[in-house]
C-alpha positions as CSV (number, residue, x, y, z in Angstrom):
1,X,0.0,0.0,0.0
2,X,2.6,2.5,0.9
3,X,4.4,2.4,-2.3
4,X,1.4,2.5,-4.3
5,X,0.7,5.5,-2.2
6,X,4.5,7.0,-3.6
7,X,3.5,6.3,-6.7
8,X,1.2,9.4,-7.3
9,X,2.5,11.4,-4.1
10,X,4.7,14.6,-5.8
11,X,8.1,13.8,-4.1
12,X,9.8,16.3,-5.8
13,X,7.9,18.8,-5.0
14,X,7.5,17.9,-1.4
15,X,11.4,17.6,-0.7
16,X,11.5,21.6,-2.0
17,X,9.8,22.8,0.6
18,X,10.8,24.8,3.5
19,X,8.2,23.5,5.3
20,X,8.1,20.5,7.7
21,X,6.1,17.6,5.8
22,X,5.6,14.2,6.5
23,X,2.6,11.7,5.0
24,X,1.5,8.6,6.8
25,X,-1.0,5.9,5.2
26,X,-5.0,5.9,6.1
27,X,-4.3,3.0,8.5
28,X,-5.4,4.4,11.6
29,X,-5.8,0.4,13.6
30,X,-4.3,-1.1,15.4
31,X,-1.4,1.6,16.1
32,X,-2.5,4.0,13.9
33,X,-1.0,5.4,10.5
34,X,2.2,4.2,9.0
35,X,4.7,6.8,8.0
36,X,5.5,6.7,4.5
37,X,7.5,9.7,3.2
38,X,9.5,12.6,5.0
39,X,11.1,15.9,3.5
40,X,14.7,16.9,3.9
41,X,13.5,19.8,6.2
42,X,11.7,17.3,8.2
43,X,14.9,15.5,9.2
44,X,16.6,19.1,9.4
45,X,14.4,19.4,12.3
46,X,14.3,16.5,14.0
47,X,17.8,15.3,13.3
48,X,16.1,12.0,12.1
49,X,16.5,10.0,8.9
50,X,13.6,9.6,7.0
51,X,14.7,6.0,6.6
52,X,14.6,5.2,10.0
53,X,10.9,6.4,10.1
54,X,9.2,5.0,7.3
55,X,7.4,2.1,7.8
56,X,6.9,3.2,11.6
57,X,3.6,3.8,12.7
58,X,2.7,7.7,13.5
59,X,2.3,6.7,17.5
60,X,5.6,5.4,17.9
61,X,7.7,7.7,15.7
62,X,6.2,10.8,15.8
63,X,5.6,11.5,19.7
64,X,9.3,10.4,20.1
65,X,10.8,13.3,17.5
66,X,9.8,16.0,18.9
67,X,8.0,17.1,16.0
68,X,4.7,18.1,17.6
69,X,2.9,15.1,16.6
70,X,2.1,14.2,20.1
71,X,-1.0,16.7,20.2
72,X,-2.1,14.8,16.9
73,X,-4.6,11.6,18.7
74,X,-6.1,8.9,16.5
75,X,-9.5,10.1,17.5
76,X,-8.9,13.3,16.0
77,X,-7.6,11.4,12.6
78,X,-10.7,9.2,13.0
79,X,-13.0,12.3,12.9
80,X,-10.7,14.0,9.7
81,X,-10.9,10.7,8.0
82,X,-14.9,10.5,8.9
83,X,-15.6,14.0,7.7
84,X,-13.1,14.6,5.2
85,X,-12.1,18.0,6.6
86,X,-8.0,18.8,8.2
87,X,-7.5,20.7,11.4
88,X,-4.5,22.7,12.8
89,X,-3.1,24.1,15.4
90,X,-0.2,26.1,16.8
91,X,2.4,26.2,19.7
92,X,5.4,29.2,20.8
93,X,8.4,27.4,21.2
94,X,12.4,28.0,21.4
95,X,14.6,27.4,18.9
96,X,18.1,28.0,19.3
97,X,17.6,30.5,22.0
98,X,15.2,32.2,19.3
99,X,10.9,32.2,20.3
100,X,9.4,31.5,17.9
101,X,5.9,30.1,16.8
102,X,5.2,26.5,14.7
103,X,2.3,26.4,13.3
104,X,0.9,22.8,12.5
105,X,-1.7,21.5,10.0
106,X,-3.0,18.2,9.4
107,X,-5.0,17.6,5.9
108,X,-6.6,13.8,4.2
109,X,-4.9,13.4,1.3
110,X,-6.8,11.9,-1.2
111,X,-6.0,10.3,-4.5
112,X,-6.8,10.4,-8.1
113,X,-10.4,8.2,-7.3
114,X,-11.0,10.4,-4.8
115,X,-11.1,8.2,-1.8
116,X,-9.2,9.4,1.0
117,X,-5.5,7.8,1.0
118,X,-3.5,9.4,4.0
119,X,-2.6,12.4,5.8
120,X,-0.4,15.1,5.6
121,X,1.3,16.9,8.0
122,X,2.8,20.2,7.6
123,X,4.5,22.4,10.2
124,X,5.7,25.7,9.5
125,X,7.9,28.3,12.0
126,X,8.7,31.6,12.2
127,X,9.3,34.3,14.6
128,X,7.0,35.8,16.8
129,X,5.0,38.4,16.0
130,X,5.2,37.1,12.2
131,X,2.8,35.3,10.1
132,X,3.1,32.0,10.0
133,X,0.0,29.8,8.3
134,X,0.5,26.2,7.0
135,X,-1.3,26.4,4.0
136,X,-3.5,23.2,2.9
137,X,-0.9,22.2,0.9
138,X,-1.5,18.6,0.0
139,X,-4.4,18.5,-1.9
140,X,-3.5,21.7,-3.4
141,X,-0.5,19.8,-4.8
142,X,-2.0,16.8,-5.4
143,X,-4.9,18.4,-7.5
144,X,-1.8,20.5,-9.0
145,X,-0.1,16.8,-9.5
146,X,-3.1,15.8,-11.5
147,X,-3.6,18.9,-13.9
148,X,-1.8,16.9,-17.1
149,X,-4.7,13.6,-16.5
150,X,-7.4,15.9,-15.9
151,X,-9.9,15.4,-18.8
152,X,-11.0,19.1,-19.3
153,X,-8.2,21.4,-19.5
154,X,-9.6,24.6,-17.9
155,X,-6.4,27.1,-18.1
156,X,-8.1,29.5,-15.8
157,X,-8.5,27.7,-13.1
158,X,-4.9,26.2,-14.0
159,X,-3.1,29.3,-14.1
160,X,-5.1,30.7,-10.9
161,X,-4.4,27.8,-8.7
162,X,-0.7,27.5,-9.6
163,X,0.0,31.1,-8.6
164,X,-2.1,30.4,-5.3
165,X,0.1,27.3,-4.7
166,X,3.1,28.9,-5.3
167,X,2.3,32.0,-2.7
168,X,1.3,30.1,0.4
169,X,4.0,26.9,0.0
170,X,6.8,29.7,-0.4
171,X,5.3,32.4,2.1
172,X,5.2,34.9,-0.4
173,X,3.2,38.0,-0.2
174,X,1.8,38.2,-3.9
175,X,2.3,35.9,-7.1
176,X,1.6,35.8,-10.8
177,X,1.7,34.2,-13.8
178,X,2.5,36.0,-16.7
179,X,2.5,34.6,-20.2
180,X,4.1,36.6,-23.5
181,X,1.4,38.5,-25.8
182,X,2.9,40.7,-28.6
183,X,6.0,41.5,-27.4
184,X,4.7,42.1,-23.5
185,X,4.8,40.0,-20.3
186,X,0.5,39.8,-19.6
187,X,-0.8,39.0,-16.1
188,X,-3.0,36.4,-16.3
189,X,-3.4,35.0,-13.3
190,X,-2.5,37.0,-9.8
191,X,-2.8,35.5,-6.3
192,X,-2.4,37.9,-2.8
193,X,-1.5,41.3,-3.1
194,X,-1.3,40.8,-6.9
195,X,-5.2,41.2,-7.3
196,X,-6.7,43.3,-9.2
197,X,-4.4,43.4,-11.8
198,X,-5.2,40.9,-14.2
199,X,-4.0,42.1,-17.9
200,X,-1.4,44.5,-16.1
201,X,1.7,44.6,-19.2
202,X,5.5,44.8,-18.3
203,X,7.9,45.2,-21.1
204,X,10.3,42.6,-22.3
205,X,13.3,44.7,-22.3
206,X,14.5,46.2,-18.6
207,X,11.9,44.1,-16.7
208,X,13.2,41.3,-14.9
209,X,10.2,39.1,-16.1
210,X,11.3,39.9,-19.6
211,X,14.9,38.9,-18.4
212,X,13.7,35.4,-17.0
213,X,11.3,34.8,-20.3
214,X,14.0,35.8,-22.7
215,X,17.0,33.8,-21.1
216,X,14.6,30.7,-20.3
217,X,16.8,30.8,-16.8
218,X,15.5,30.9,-13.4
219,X,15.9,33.9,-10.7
220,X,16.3,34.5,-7.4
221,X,16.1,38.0,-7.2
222,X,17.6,39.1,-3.2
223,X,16.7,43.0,-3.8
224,X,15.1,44.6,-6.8
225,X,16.6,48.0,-6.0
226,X,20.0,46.7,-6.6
227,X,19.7,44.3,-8.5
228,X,21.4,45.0,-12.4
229,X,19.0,43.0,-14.4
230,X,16.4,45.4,-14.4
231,X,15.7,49.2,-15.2
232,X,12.8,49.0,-13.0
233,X,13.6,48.5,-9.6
234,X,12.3,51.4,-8.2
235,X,9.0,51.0,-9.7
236,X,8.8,47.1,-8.8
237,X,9.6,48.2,-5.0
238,X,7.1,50.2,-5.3
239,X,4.5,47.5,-6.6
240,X,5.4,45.6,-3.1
241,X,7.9,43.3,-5.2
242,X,11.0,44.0,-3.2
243,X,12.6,40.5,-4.0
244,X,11.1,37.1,-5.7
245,X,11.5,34.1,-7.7
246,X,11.1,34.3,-11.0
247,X,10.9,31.0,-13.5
248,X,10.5,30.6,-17.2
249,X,7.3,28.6,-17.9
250,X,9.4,26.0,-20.4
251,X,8.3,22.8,-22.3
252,X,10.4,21.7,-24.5
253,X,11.5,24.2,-27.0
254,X,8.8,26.2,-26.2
255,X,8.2,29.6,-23.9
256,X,5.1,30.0,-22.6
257,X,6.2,33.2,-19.4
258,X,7.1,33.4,-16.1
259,X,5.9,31.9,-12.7
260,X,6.7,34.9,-10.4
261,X,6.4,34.9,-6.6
262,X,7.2,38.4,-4.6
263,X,7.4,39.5,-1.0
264,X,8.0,43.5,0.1
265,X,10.9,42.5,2.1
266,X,14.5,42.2,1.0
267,X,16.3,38.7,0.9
268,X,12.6,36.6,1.4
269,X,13.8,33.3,-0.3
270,X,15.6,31.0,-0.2
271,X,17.2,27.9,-2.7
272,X,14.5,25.9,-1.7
273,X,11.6,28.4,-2.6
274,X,13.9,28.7,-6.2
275,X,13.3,24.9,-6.8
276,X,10.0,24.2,-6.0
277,X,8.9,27.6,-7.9
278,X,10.6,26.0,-11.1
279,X,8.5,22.8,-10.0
280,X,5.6,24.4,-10.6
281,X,6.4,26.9,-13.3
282,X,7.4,23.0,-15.1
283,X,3.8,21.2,-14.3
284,X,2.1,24.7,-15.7
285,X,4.3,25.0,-18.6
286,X,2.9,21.2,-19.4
287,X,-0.6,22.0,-19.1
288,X,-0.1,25.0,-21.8
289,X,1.6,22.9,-23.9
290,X,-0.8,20.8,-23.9
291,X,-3.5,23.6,-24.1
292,X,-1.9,24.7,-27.1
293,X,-1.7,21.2,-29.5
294,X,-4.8,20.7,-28.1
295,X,-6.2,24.0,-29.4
296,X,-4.3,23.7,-32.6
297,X,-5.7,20.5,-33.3
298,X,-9.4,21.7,-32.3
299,X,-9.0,23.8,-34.6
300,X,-8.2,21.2,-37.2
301,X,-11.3,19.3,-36.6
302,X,-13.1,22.1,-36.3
303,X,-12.6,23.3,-40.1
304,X,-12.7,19.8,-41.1
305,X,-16.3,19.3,-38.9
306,X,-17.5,22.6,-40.2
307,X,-16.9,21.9,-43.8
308,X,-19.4,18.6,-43.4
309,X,-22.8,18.9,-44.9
310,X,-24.1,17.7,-41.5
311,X,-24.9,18.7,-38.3
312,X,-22.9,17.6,-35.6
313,X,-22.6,17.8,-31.7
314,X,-21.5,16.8,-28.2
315,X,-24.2,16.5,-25.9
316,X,-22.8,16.0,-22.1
317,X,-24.4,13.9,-19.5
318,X,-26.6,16.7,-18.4
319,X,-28.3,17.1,-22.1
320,X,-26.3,20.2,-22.7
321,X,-24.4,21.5,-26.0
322,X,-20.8,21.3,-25.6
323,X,-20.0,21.3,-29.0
324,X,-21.3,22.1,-32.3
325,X,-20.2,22.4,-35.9
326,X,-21.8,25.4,-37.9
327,X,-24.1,23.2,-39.7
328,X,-25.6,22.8,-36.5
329,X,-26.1,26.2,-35.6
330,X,-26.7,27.0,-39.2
331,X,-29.8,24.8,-39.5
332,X,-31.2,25.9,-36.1
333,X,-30.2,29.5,-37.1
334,X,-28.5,30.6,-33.3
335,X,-24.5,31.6,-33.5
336,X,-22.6,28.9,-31.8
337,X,-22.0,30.6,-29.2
338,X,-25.2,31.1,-27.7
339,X,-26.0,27.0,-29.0
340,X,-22.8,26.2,-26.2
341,X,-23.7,25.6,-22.8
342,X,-28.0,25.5,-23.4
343,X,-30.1,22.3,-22.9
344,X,-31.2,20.4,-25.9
345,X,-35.0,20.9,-25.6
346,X,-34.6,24.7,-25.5
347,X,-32.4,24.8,-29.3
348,X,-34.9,22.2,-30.8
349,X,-37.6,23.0,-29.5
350,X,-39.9,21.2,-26.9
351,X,-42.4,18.8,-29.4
352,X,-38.8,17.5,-31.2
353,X,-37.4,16.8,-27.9
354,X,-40.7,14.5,-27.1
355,X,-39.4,12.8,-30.4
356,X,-35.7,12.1,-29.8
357,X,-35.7,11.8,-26.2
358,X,-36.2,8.1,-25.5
359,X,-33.4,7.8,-28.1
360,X,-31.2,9.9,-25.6
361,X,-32.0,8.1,-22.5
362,X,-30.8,4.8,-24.5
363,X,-27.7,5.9,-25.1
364,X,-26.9,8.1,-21.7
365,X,-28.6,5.4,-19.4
366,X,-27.0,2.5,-21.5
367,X,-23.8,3.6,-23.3
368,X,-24.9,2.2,-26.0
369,X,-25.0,3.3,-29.7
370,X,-28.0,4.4,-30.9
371,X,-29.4,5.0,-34.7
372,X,-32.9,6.3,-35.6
373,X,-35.3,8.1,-38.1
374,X,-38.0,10.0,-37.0
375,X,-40.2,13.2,-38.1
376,X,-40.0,15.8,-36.3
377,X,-41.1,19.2,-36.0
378,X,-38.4,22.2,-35.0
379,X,-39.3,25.7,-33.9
380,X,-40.3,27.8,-37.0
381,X,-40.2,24.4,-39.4
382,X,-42.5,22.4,-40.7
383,X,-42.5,18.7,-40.5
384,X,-39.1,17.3,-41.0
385,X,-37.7,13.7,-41.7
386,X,-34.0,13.2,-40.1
387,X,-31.5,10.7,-39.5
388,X,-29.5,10.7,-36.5
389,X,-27.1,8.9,-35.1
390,X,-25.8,8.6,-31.3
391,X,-22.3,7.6,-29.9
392,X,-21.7,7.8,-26.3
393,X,-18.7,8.8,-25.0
394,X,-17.4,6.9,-21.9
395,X,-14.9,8.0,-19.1
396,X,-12.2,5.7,-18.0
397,X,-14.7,4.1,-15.2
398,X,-17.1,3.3,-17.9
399,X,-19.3,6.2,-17.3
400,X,-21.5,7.6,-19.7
401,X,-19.6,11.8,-20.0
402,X,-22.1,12.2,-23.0
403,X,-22.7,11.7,-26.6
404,X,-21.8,13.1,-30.4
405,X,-24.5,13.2,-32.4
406,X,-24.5,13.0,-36.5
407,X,-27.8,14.6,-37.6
408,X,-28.4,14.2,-41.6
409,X,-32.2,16.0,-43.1
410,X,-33.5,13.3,-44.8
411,X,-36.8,15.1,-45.7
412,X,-36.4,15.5,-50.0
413,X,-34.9,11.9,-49.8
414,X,-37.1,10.2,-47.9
415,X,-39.9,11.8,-50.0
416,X,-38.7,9.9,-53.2
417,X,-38.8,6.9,-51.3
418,X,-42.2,7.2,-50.0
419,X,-45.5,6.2,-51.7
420,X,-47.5,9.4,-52.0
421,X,-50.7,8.2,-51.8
422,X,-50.1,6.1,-48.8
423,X,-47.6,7.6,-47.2
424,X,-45.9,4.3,-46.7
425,X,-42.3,3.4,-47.7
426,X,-42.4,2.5,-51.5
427,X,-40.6,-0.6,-53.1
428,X,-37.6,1.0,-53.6
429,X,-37.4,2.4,-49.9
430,X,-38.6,-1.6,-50.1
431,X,-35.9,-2.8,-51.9
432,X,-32.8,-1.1,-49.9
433,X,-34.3,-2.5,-46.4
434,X,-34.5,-5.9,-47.7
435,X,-31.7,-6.7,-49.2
436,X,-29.8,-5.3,-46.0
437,X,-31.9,-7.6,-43.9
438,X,-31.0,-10.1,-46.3
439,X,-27.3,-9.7,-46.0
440,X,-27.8,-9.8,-41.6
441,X,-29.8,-13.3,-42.4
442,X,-27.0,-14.4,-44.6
443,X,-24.0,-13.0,-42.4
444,X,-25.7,-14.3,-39.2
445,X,-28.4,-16.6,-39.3
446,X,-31.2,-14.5,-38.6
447,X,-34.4,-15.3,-39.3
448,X,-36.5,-13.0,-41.5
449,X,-39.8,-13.5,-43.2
450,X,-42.2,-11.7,-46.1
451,X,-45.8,-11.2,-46.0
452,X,-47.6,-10.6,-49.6
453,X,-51.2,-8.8,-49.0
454,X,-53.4,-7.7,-51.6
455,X,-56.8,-6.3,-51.0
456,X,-59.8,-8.8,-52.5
457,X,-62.1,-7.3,-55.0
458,X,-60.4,-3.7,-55.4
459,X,-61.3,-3.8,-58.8
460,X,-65.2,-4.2,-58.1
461,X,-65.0,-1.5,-55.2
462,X,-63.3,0.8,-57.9
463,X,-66.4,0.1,-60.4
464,X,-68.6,-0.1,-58.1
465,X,-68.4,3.0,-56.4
466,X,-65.5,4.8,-58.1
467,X,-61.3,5.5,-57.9
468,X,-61.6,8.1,-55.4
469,X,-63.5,5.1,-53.3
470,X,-60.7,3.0,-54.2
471,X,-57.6,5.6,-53.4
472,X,-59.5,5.6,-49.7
473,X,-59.6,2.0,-49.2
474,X,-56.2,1.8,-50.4
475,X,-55.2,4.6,-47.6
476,X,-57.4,3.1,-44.9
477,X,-55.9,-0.3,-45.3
478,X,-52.1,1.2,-45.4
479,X,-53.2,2.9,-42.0
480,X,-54.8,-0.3,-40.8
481,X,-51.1,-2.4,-41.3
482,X,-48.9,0.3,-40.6
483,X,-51.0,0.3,-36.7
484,X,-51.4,-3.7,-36.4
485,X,-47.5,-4.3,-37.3
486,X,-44.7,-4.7,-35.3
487,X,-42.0,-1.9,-34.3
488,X,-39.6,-4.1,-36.0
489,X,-41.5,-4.9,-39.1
490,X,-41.2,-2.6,-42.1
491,X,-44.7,-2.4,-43.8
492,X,-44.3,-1.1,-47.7
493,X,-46.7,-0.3,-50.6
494,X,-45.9,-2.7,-53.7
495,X,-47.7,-1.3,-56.3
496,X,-52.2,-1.3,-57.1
497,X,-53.4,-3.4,-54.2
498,X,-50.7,-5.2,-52.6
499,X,-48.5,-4.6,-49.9
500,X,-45.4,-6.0,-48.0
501,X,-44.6,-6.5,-45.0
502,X,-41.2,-7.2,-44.0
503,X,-40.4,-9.3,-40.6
504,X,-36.9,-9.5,-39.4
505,X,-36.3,-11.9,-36.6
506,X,-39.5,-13.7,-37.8
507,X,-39.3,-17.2,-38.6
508,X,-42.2,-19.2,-40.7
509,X,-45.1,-19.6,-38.0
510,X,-44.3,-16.3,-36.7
511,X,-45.0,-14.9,-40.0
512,X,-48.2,-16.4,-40.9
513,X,-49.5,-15.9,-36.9
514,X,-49.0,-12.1,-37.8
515,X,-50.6,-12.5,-41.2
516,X,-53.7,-14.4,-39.4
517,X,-54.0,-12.0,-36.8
518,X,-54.0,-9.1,-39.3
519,X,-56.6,-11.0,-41.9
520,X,-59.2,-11.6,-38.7
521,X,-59.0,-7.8,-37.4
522,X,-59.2,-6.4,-40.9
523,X,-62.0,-8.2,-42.0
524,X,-64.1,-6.6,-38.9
525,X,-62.9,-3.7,-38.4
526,X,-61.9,-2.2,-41.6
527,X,-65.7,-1.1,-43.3
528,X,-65.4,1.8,-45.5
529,X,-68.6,1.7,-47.6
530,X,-70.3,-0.3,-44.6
531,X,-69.3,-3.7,-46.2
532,X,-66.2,-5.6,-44.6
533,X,-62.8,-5.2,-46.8
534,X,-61.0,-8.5,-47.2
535,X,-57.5,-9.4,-47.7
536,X,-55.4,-12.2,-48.9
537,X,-51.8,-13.1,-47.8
538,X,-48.9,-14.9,-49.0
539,X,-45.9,-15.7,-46.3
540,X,-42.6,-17.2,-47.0
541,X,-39.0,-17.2,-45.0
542,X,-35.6,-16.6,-46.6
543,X,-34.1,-20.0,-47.0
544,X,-30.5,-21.5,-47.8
545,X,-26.9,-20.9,-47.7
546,X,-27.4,-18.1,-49.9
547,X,-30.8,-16.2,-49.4
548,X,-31.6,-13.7,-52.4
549,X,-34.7,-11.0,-51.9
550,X,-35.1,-12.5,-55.3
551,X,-35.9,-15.4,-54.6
552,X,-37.7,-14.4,-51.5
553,X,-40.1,-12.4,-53.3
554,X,-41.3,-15.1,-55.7
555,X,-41.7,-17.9,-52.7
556,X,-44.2,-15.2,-50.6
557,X,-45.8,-14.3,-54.4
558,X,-46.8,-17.8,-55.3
559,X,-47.7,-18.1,-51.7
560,X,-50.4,-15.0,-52.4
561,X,-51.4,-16.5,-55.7
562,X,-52.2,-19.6,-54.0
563,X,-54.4,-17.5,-51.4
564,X,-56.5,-15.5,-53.9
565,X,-57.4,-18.8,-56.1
566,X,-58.1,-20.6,-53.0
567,X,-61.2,-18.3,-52.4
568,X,-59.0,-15.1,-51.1
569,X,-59.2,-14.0,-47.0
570,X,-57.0,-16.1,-46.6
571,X,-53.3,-16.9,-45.6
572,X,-51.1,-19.4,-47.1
573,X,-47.7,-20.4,-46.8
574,X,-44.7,-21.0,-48.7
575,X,-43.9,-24.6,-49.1
């Protein structure tokens, strides 16, 4: 466990510090937490080898070192590991003949799951009458630690929590982080007596910002007054920056700024506060780098997305816009700006979001892909046919983050494949189903079966009482099979009187059972001169090694032939 628990603790950064640190384990029975790391300053201050400590439980080494542990009980680590919350405290003391005041802290550390892994313990001295307040340093670094696996890069927060970090672990009075913008030094993030000036600009040349970005080196300035690096000494004193750290924000062969931390007091660092600066001027430096390919290649896929003659877009968890391609925005006509950040329903409107909902709870309860078409009406649109297809995107514990979304307008092509007196898929739109059913029964196995109907006596109803009579019974009938099939079933107009029906995952019987149970309800229910309308069926399943729609076609047509010389109303089956 403990050296799992090194594995993701930041060492380095730890053994910079001026600061008293040591990190135990979560074990708090049967003698309470294990120690498992301790900085050099630590041993400075006890006169102890970390070696000799780790491995020992907190009890036995700590209230032996003199370190202050002693007021630390298990009780109280069993409430901070209960509660998830630190506590601290603080003692005057003499050190050398010097009083003085250590101030203690005691934080759960927890790791990248979130679960609560140890606890720190951070001690900080300094004269009396000074300021002297452990910061909560350990998740600070640890969260710091685990800026480059963090999924989202958010560079504000970034950039605002590394000058924060760097100010209370080095005691300074004020930081910044300044990044290079047309020639200037630019404050974009401050922390202490910094704030407030966010955008402030410092020259390159004379500025010992400019000094540190242009000869990638790091500085430890003791006095600005005096110091011959900079023409602006005075002025800096002035600003409460009286002496600092400065280091270059490097990655590679690129320069991204400066990490500066400042106090209004001469000679305020020391090496230590140098090389845990340039620590964290490093881990910062990699999260801009990585900002930047990351934004360069955005920006890639963005002209590539944008140039698509579809609309696409990342939906998260919470059924908000995260991303959109201009076709998207386009179509709905809102800038993507204002598309970014607002819930689906409100962009497409609330009778579309009826539509497509159950399609997104699929595939954000699920994860699973989802494919659809549906007719929908959008906000200032008439009816509109699309086709849309969902792909979740997981996280790395299998959670559902979101979705992308492909969304084609298949209205004008969906209209040539649609009868247009029934509304019904025509035998093309026919045609292109089966034959891709065809192939999953030929790839896999799958049953799949074809019903032939043809409406008895058309011809007499169409003499009888006219074509506009005929047209209706033709409509009512389409209706009729359209409401009596199966979701899974594709019901199509063939041409005159007859109709298909095509039923995947349908073997023989299950077939001609629909079939049956169609011919019985249509025969009573369907009366629209007063006299019953009748209909005839033929069924057949794809067969063979090699199934052809071909050949399926003809089997369920002589099937139907069979029916209507038989007496019609009537369903027969393919031998």
């Amino acid at each position: 466990m403990a050296q799992q628990f090194l594995e993701w603790l930041p060492r380095r950064l730890l053994d910079c510090m001026a600061d008293t640190v040591f990190v135990t384990d979560a074990q708090l029975d049967p003698f309470g937490p294990v120690i498992v790391y301790a900085n050099p300053a630590w041993e400075r201050v006890t006169g102890w080898r970390a070696s000799e400590v780790v491995g020992e439980p907190l009890g036995v080494a700590g209230t032996s070192h003199g370190d202050g542990t002693e007021r630390i009980s298990l009780d109280r680590l069993r409430r901070c590991l209960d509660d998830g919350c630190g506590f601290e405290g603080e003692i005057e003391d003499w050190v050398d003949g010097t009083a003085g005041r250590t101030a203690w802290r005691v934080d759960p550390i927890t790791d990248s799951g979130g679960e609560i892994a140890g606890f720190g313990f951070l001690q900080r001295r300094a004269p009396l009458g000074s300021r002297s307040e452990p910061a909560d340093a350990f998740n600070v670094i640890l969260e710091l630690r685990h800026l480059l696996d963090h999924e989202q890069l958010e560079l504000t927060r970034d950039r605002e929590r590394v000058a924060q970090t760097a100010m209370h672990l080095s005691g300074a009075e004020g930081a910044v982080v300044e990044e290079h913008q047309d020639g200037e030094m630019v404050y974009r993030a401050v922390a202490g007596v910094s704030e407030g000036l966010e955008g402030m600009r410092l020259p390159i040349e004379g500025s010992l910002s400019g000094y540190c970005y242009a000869a990638s080196e790091v500085l430890l300035v003791a006095d600005t007054q005096t110091d011959l690096r900079t023409q602006f000494g005075s002025q800096a004193s002035d600003m409460g920056f009286r002496s600092g750290v400065l280091a270059p924000l490097l990655q590679g062969d690129q320069r991204f700024g400066v990490l500066k931390v400042f106090s209004s007091t001469c000679n305020a660092f020391a090496e230590s506060d140098r090389d845990f600066v340039e620590i964290l001027a490093g881990l910062l430096a990699a999260v801009l780098y990585r900002a930047r390919a990351y934004e360069l290649e955005a920006e890639r896929r963005h002209h590539l997305v944008d140039a698509l003659p579809i609309l696409v877009a990342f939906v998260d968890a919470n059924r908000r816009y995260r991303e959109v391609n201009a076709a998207y925005a386009d179509w709905f006509g809102w800038p993507i700006g204002e598309v970014l950040g607002k819930p689906v329903w409100e962009i497409i409107g609330p009778s579309a979001y009826e539509n497509v909902r159950p399609y997104m709870d699929r595939v954000l309860q699920q994860g699973e892909a989802v494919s659809y078409e549906e007719a929908v009406r959008f906000p200032n649109a008439g009816e509109t046919v699309i086709s849309v297809d969902y792909s979740p995107s997981l996280r790395t514990d299998g959670s559902v983050a979101g979705f992308y979304a492909l969304v084609r307008d298949v209205t004008k092509s969906r209209a040539a494949d649609v009868d247009f007196l029934t509304g019904l898929p025509n035998r093309r739109r026919f045609d292109e189903e089966a034959e891709r059913q065809i192939e999953v029964n030929r790839r896999h196995g799958r049953h799949l079966s074809l019903v032939f109907a043809d409406i008895d006596h058309l011809k007499w109803w169409n003499d009888a009482f006219g074509h506009q009579t005929g047209d209706r019974i033709i409509k009512e009938v389409a209706g009729f099979l359209q409401e009596q099939a199966r979701a899974s079933d594709l019901v199509a107009r063939w041409g005159g009187e007859e109709f298909v029906i095509l039923a995947p995952e349908t073997d023989l019987d299950g077939a001609v059972a629909l079939a049956e149970r169609i011919r019985g309800q249509i025969a009573s229910q369907c009366q629209p001169e007063g006299d019953g309308i009748t209909l005839s069926f033929g069924v057949a399943e794809a067969q063979g090694d090699e199934p052809s729609l071909r050949n399926l076609t003809r089997a369920a047509d002589e099937a139907l032939y069979i029916a209507k010389n038989a007496g019609r109303n009537r369903v027969h089956r393919s031998q």
